[in-house]
N, C-alpha and C positions, 0 to 999 in steps of 0.2 A: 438543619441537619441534611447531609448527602443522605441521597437515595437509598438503600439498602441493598448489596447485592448480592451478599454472602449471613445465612445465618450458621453460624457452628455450635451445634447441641453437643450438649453431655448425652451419655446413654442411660447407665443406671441413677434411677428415681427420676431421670427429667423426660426421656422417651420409653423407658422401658420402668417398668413396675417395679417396685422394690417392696419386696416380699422379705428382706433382711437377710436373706439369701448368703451375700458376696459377706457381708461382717460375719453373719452366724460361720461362715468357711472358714473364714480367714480365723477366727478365732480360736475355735476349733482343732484348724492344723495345728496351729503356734504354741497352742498352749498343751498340745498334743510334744512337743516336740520338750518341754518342759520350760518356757520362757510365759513369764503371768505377767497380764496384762487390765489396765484399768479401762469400765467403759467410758473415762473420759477420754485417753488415750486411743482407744478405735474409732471415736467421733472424730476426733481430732484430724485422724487421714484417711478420713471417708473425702472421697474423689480425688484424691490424691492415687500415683503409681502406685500398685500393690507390690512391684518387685521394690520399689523403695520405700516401703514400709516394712516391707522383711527386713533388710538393710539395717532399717533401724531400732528391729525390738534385737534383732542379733547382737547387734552390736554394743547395743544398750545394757543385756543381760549377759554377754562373754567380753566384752571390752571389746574397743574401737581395734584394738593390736595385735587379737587370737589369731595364729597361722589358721585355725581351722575355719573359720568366720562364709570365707568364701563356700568351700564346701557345705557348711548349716544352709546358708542361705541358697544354694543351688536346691538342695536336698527339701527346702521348706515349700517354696517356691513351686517346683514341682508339685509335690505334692496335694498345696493349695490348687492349685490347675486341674489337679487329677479329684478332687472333693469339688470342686465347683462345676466342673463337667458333667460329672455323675448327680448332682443335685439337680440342673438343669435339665438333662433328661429326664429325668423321676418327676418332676415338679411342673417342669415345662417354662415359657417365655410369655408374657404378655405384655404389648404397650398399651402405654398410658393411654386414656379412653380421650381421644381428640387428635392425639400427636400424626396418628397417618392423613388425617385430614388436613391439615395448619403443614406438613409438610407437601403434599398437593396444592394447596393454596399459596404457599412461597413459589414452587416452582410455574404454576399456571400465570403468574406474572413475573419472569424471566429472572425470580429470586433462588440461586445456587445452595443448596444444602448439605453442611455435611457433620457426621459424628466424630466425635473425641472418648476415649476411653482411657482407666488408669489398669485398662486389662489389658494381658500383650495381645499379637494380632491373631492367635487360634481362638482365644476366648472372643473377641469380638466378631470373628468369621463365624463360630458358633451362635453367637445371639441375632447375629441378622439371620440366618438359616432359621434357625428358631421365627422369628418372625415372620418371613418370606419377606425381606427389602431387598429389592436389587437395585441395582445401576439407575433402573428407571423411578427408585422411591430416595435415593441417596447420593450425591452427586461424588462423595468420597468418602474416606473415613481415616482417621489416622488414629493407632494403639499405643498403648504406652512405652512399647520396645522400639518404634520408629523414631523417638527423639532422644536427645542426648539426656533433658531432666523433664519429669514429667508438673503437673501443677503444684503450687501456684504460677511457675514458670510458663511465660506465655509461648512456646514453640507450635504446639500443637496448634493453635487457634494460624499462628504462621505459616505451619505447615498446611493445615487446609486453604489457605487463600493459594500457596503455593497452588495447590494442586486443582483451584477452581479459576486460576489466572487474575485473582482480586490485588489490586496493583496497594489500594486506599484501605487503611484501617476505619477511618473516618465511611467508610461503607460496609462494615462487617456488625454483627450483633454478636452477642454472645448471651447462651444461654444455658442455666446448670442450679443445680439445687444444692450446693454446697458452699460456704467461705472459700474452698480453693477452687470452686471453679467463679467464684467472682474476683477472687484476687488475679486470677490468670488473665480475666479478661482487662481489668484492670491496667496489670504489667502489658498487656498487647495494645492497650490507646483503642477498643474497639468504641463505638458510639452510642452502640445500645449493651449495656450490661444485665442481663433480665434474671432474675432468682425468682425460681416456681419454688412452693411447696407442696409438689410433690413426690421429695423422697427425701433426704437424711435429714437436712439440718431443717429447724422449725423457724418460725416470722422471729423472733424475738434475736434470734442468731444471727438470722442473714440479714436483720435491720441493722447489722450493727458492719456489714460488709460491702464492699466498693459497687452498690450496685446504683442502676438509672431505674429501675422498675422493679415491684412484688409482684409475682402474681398468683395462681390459685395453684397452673398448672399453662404447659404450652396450646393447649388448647384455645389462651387468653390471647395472645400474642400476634396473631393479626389486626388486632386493634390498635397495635403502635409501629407497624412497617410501612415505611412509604415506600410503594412500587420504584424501581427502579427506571 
């Protein structure tokens, strides 16, 4: 295997704590809005775009063809944003107990880091605040509004190599606690596919998903990087 020289994390449950936080919102709004939904259905697009999972109980529950569709879905959307803000501050942010360490450790051997979220970009501007990561704890980040389709689609994991100049997939890792953030890594050809459990989806789930490694949490994960 090439070197490693890019790893690209998910945020919620793989570095950042999931507290159930972002489902219990999203639920909440949605069903606030009158569209009911099952919790196999909210598993289903955990790490996935939240603006394209509104998309699709919208559309699911007023037909793919309602003039109004667009409107629901601007109006849910928001609102989602505006409940998970406010839970954020009331509740606060915590990463996962290892992940600033194991991100120190990529970078002290010339390893580039960066995050992927299915939040647009004020929500994830929000959680690195929330944390204190800057520039010097995260080499970039890209949000769900920056590419055209968010996971299992692999852009994002693209667009970070974009932006940390990573020419070779066959040198990227990828790492995420849910089937679509394994299936993204998948569709991107990366060389390390790593599912931690710690956050949505459980071992029996993500054994069954395109991954190279289980692990507890990213905490684990200098044990299979070769320095670049």
């Amino acid at each position: 295997m090439s070197a490693i020289e890019l790893v690209v994390f998910d945020i919620g449950g793989t570095t950042m704590v999931d507290n159930g936080q972002v489902p219990r919102a999203f639920e909440e709004v949605v069903q606030r809005h009158g569209i009911p939904m099952s919790p196999d259905e909210i598993a289903r697009w955990r790490g996935a775009s939240k603006r394209e999972a509104v998309a699709y109980f919208v559309r699911r529950h007023y037909g793919s063809d309602d003039a109004q569709n667009a409107a629901r879905m601007a109006q849910i959307y928001g609102d989602f944003k505006d409940h998970l803000r406010g839970t954020f501050k009331r509740e606060g942010v915590q990463a996962i107990a290892g992940a600033r360490a194991t991100l120190d450790w990529l970078h002290a051997r010339g390893i580039r880091c960066t995050l992927t979220s299915g939040f647009d970009r004020d929500i994830v501007q929000l959680i690195l605040e929330a944390l204190g990561w800057d520039a010097q704890v995260i080499d970039a980040t890209v949000a769900g509004d920056e590419v055209r389709q968010g996971r299992p689609a692999p852009y994002m994991i693209h667009r970070s190599m974009e932006a940390c100049g990573v020419l070779a997939v066959q040198a990227v890792a990828n790492v995420g606690d849910t089937v679509l953030d394994m299936e993204a890594g998948r569709n991107a050809g990366v060389a390390l596919n790593v599912a931690v459990l710690s956050g949505a989806h459980k071992r029996d789930r993500l054994a069954q998903s395109p991954h190279t490694h289980i692990f507890d949490s990213v905490a684990d994960l200098p044990g299979i990087i070769p320095a670049a």
